[in-house]
C-alpha positions in Angstrom: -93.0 134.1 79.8 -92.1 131.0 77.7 -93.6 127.6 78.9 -91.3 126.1 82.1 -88.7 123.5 81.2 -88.4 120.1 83.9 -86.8 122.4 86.0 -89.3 125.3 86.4 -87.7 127.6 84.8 -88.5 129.4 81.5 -86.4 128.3 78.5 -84.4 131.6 76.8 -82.5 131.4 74.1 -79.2 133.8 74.4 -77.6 134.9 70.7 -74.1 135.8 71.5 -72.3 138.2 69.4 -69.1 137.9 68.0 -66.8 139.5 67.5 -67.6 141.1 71.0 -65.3 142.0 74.2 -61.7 143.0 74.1 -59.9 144.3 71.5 -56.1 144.7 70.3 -55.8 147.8 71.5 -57.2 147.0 75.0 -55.4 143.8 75.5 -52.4 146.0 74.8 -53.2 148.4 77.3 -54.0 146.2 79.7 -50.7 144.1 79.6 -48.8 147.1 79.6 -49.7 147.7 83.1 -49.3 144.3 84.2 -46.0 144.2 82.8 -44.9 147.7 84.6 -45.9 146.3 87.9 -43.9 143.1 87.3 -41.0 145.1 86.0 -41.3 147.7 88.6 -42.8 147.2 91.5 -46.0 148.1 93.2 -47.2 151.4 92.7 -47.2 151.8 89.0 -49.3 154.9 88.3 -51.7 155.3 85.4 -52.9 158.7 84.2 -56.8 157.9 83.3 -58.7 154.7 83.5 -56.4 152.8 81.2 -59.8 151.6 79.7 -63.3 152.0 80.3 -64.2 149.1 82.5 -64.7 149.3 86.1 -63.9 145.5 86.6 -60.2 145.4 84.6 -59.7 149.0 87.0 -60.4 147.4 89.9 -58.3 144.4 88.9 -55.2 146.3 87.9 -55.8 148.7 90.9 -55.6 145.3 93.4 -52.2 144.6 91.8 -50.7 147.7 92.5 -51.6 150.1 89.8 -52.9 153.4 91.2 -54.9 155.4 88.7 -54.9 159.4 89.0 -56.8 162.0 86.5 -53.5 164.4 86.3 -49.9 163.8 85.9 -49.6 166.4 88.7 -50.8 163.6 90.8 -47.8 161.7 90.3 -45.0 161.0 92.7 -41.6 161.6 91.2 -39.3 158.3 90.7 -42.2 156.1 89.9 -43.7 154.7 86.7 -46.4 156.3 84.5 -48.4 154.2 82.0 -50.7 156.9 79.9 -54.6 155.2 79.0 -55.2 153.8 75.5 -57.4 156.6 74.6 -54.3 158.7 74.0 -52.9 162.1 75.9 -52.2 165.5 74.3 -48.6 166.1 73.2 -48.2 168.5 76.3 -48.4 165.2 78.8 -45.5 163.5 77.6 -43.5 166.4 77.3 -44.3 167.4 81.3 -43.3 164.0 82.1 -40.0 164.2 80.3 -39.3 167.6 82.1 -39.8 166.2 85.0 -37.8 163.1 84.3 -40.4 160.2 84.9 -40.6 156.8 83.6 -43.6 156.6 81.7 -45.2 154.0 78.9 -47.9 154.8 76.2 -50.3 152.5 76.3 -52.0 154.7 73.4 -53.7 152.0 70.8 -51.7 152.0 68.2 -55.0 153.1 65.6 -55.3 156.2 68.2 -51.6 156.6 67.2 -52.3 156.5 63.5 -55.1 159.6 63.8 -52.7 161.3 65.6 -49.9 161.3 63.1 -53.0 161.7 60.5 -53.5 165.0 62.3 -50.0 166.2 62.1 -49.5 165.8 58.3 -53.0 167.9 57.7 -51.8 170.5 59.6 -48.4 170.4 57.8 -50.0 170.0 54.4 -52.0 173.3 55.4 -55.6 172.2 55.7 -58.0 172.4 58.7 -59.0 169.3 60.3 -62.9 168.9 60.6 -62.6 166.1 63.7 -65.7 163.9 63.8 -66.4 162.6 67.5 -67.6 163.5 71.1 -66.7 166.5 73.2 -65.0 165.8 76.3 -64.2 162.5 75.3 -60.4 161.4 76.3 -59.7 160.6 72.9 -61.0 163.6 71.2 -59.2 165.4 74.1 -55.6 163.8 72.7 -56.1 164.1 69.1 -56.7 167.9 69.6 -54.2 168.3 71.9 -51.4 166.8 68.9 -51.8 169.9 66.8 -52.5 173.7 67.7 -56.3 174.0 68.8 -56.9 176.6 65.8 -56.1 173.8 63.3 -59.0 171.7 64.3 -62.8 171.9 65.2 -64.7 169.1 66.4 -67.6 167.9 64.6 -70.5 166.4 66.6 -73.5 165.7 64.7 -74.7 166.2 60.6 -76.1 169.7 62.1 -73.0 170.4 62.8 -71.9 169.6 59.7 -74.3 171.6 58.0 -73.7 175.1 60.4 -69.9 174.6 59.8 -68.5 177.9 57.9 -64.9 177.3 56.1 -62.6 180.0 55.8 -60.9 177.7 52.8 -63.2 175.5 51.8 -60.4 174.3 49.3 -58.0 173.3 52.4 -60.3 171.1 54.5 -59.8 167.8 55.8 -61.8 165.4 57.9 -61.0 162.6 60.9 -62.8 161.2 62.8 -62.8 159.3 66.6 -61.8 155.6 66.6 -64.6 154.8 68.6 -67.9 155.8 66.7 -71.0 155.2 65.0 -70.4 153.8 61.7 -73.7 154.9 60.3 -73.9 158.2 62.1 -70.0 159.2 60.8 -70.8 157.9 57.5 -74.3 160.8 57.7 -71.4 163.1 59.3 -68.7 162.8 56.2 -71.8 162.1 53.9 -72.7 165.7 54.6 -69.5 167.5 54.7 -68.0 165.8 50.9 -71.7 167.4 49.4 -71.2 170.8 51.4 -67.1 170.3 50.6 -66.1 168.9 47.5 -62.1 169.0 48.1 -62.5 167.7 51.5 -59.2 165.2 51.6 -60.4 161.8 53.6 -58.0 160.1 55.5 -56.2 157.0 53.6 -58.4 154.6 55.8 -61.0 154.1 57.9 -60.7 155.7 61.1 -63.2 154.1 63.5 -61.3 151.1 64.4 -61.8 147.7 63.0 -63.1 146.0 66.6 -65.6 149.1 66.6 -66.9 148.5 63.4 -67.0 144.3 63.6 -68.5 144.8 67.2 -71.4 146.5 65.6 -72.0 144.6 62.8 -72.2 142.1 64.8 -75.0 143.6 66.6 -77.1 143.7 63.6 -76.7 140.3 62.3 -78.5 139.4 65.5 -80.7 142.1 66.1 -83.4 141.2 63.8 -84.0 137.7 65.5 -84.0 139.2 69.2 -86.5 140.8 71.4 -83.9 142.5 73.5 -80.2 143.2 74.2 -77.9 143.5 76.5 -74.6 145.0 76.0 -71.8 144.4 78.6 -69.8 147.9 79.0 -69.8 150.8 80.9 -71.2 153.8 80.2 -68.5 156.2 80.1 -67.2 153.5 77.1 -68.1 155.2 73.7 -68.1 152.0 71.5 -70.2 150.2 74.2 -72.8 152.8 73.8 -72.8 152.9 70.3 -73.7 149.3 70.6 -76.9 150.1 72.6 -77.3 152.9 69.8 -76.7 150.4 66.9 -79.6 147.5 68.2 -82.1 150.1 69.0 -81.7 151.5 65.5 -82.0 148.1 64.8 -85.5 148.5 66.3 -84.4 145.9 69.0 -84.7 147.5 72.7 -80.9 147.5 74.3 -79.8 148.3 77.7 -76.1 149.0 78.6 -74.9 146.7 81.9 -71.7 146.9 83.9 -72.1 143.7 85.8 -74.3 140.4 86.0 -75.8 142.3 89.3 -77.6 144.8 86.8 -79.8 142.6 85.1 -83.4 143.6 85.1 -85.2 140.2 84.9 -88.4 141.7 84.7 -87.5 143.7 81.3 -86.9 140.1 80.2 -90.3 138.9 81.7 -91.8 138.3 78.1 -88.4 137.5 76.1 -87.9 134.2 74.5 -84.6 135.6 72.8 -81.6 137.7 74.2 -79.1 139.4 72.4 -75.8 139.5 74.1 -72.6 141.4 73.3 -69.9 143.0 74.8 -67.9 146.2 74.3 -64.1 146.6 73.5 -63.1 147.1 76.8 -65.3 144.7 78.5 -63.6 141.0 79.1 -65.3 137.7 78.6 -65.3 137.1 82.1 -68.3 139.5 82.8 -69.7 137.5 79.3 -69.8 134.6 81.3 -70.8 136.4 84.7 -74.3 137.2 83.4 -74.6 134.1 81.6 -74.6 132.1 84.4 -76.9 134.7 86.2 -79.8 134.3 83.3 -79.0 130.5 84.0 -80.6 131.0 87.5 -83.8 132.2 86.4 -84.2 130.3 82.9 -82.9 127.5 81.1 -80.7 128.8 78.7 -80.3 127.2 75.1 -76.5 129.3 74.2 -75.7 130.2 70.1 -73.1 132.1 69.1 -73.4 134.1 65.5 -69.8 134.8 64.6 -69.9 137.8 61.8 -65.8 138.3 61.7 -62.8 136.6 62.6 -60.0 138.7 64.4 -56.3 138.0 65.1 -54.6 141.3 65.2 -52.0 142.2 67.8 -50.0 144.6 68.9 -46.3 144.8 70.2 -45.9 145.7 73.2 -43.5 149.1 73.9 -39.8 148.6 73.9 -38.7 147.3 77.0 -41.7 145.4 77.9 -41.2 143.0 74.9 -41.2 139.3 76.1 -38.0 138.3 77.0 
């Protein structure tokens, strides 16, 4: 460890990220389900997590939202909100059959790929979607169009193994939520195996996604270690683990302040810290103020972006 401080404890020196924590999209999301319980009442349901963070769950869930994985779940006469990662065309459509009340809390850039997705099919061309199986937003892009339309590209193998049936009528899109250097390896190798690919107008991985990891590498290179605040069913939080470590800076992922490993940090003199899209400042702070308790903390913050988009809230909910 570094030499004590007058108090005893080791001085650390903590580089903050930023851009880092929520997003747009999230904040979006997350209002939306405030809003329906103030509008409503208590129980407004939610089909999904509406993001991936425990902590803003739990929070919502003590104000009266009750989260369920189906739709089937759902009581009749009360309020849905669906999750910002997006639902297959088929979930509205139940919900209108069965005449529920429901909100899209879809981020408005899941929105766009969707509608992306809709005019390659209609323009006659096979969408190559880039992203991660089982993933809720993979699951509602592929769920917009019919299933033969679209295959899901993981990794540059399977770039390379894909076969084309019109290698003319090909199109690519990818998850909002990925690697920027691992997508760009993906498309890299699917333009040299497909020359007419058509790319979408712009970039889909989402602008937070992209700053958050930038952001991670303007301070990687001057840290020993990093944490990143997120949980780990949160794609762009891991990607932010992925991004440092490529980095060649060791990362861990960490829901809470409670899941700090102090011995990993037994030899550090710097931390990296950063926080994923759907984690809020709140738990930024938390495990600040748990390092505090074991070192003397010297704070800087590297800011690598500014941000100050919004995003209206759904007709109805609107402030008044």
């Amino acid at each position: 460890m570094t030499a004590p401080s007058t108090t005893g404890r080791p001085h650390l020196k903590l580089l903050i990220a930023a851009p880092r924590g929520f997003c747009a999209g999230v904040d979006r999301a997350i209002v939306i389900v405030e809003k329906a319980i103030e509008k409503y009442g208590a129980p407004v349901y939610v089909r999904h997590e509406i993001v991936h963070n425990k902590y803003v769950v739990d929070s919502l869930r003590a104000k009266g939202a009750v989260f369920v994985e189906e739709l089937d779940q759902v009581p009749d006469g009360v309020p849905v909100v669906f999750s910002a990662h997006g639902v297959p065309k088929a979930v509205p459509a139940k919900a209108e059959e069965r005449g529920l009340n429901y909100l899209d809390a879809t981020c408005p850039l899941v929105s766009k790929v969707h509608r992306q997705a809709e005019r390659q099919v209609e323009a006659g061309r096979h969408i190559l979607f880039i992203g991660h199986r089982g993933h809720p937003e993979v699951i509602g892009t592929f769920g917009q169009v019919d299933a033969v339309h679209m295959t899901l590209i993981e990794t540059v193998e399977d770039a390379e193994r894909f076969t084309a049936a019109d290698p003319y009528n090909l199109s690519f899109l990818t998850q909002t939520t990925l690697s920027v250097d691992d997508t760009a390896a993906i498309v890299a190798t699917l333009q040299r195996r497909f020359p007419a690919i058509h790319a979408p107008k712009g970039e889909d991985i989402c602008y937070a996604t992209s700053n958050r990891q930038s952001a991670v590498k303007a301070i990687a290179s001057a840290c020993e270690a990093i944490y990143v605040i997120g949980a780990p069913n949160s794609s762009n939080s891991v990607r932010l683990v992925e991004v440092a470590e490529r980095e060649g800076t060791p990362a861990r992922l960490i829901q809470r302040a409670d899941e700090i490993d102090f011995d990993w940090l037994r030899d550090v003199k710097t931390l990296g810290l950063t926080a994923g899209a759907s984690a809020p400042e709140i738990l930024v702070r938390e495990v600040i103020d748990q390092l505090r308790t074991q070192f003397e903390v010297d704070e800087e913050e590297l800011e690598t972006a500014r941000e100050n988009i919004a995003f209206k809230l759904p007709r109805g909910l609107e402030p008044a």
